[in-house]
N, C-alpha and C positions, 0 to 999 in steps of 0.2 A: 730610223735606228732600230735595230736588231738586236734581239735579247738571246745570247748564248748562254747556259745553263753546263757548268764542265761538274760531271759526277766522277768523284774518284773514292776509289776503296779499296784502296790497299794500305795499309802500315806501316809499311817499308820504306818509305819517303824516298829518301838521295839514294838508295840502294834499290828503289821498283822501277824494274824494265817497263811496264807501264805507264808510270809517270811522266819517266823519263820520253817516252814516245808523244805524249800527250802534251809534255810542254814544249817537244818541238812545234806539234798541232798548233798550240794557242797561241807562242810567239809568231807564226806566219800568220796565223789569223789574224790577232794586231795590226801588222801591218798590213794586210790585206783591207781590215776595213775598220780601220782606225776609229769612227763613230760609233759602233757597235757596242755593245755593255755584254764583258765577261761576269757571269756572277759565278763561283766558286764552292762547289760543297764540296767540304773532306766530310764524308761519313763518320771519319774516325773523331771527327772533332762536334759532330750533330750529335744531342740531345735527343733518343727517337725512345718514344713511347712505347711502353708495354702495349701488347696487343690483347688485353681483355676487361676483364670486368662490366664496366660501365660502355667503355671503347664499343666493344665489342658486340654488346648488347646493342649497341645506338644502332652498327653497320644490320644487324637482322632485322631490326624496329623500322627501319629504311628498307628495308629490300622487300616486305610483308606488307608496305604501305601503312604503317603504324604510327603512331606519333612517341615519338621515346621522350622518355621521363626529363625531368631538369636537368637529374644529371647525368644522364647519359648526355645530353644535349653539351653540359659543361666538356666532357670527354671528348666528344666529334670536333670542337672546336681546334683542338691540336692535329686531329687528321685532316680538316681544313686550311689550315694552316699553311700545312707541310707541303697538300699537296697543290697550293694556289702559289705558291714556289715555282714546284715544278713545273705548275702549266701556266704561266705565264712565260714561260720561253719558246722561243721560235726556233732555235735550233738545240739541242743536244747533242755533247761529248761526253761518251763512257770513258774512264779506264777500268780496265777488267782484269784480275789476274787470276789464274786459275787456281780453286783451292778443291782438294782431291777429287779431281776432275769437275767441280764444278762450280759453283759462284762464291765470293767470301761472302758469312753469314750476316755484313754488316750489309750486305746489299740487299741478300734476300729480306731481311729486317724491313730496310726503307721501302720495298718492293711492296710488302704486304701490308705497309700502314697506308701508302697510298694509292692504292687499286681497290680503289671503293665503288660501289653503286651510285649514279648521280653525281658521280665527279671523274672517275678516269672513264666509266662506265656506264653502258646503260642496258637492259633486257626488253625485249618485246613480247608478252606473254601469246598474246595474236600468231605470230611466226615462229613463237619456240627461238628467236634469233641473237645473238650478243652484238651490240655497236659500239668499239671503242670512242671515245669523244675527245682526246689530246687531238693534237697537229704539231708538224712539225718535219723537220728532219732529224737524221740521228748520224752522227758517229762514232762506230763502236771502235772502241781501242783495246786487243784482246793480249796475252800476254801467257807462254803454259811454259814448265819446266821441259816436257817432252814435247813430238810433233803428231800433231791429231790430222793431218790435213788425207786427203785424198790420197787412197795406195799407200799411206804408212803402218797399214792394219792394225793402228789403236784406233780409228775412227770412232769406234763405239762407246770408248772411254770418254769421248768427250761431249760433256754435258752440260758445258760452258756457255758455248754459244747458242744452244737451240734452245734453251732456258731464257737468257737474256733477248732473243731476237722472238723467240714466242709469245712472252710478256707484250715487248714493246710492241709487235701486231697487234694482240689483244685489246690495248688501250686505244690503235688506231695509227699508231707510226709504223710503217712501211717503208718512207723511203732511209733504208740503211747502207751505212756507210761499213765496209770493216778490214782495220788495221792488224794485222798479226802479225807477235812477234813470239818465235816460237824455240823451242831447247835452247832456254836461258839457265840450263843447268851445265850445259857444253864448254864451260870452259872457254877460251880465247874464240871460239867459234859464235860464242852468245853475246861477245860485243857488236862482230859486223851485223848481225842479224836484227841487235838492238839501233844501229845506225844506220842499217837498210829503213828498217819500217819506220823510224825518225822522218828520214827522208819524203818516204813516200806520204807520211802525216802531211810534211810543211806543205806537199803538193796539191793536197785533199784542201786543207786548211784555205789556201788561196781563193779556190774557187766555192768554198762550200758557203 
């Protein structure tokens, strides 16, 4: 049995193009592999930790090879936490929605509590080199007002996905998956668009 991990962060619930793609994903997943454990973070409903003080002090006290204080040590306990969540899954679903060209801040948030040293991470002073240490697959589920794609000349504007999929390298997931659904500002043109990429989710979902 396979542990699916679905990260969503948007707001907007019954009304995010996102979502709405993502729960097509997870309903074919179901049935695709019925034994399988969906576990579910809404960011918007997560409890995530300031990132300093004691927190904070722990992560350089770690990375200096230092021994941190009690209470720093209390502190790390919640970015352990959070992020033996995350990596105890075997697969990963984003939903992602674009927010002014680039990630909502409740993601960046959860991004930065749990890409730590010694747990998403590791450094080799030897080879100067970075090794992500997650596994996994991913797929991303992306979502923009306007179209960023290839020859639509706002390429540059979008800062959505190379953020999102540069992180997840970093920690060591590679193999990605990615959904786009795009000018969901368009008017009757932003539903086909939203039930194109439904579609193509329930197709990904089967085999994933």
């Amino acid at each position: 049995m396979a542990t699916l991990l679905y990260i969503e962060s948007s707001p907007r619930k019954q009304r995010s193009h996102s979502i709405k793609v993502a729960e097509a994903f997870l309903a074919s997943y179901r049935r695709a592999h019925p034994d399988d454990r969906i576990d579910r973070l809404d960011l918007w409903q997560e409890s995530l930790p300031r990132f300093d003080g004691d927190m904070l002090n722990a992560k350089y006290s770690i990375m200096h090879g230092e021994n941190p204080s009690a209470a720093e040590r209390t502190a790390w306990t919640e970015v352990e936490r959070l992020f033996k969540r995350f990596d105890a899954a075997d697969k990963y679903v984003f939903s992602v929605p674009m927010w002014n060209f680039g990630l909502p801040y409740v993601l960046k948030h959860y991004i930065d509590v749990i890409t730590q040293p010694g747990l998403a991470w590791s450094f080799d002073p030897a080879s100067g080199s970075y090794s992500g240490l997650v596994h996994g697959k991913v797929t991303a589920i992306y979502a923009s007002g306007g179209a960023y794609h290839a020859g639509s000349g706002a390429e540059a504007f979008d800062l959505q996905k190379p953020a999102l999929e540069n992180w997840l390298a970093f920690i060591g997931l590679t193999d990605i998956t990615r959904i786009v659904v795009a000018g969901t500002l368009a008017g009757p043109a932003a539903a086909k668009a939203t039930d194109d990429a439904s579609a193509e989710a329930a197709r990904v979902a089967a085999g994933f």
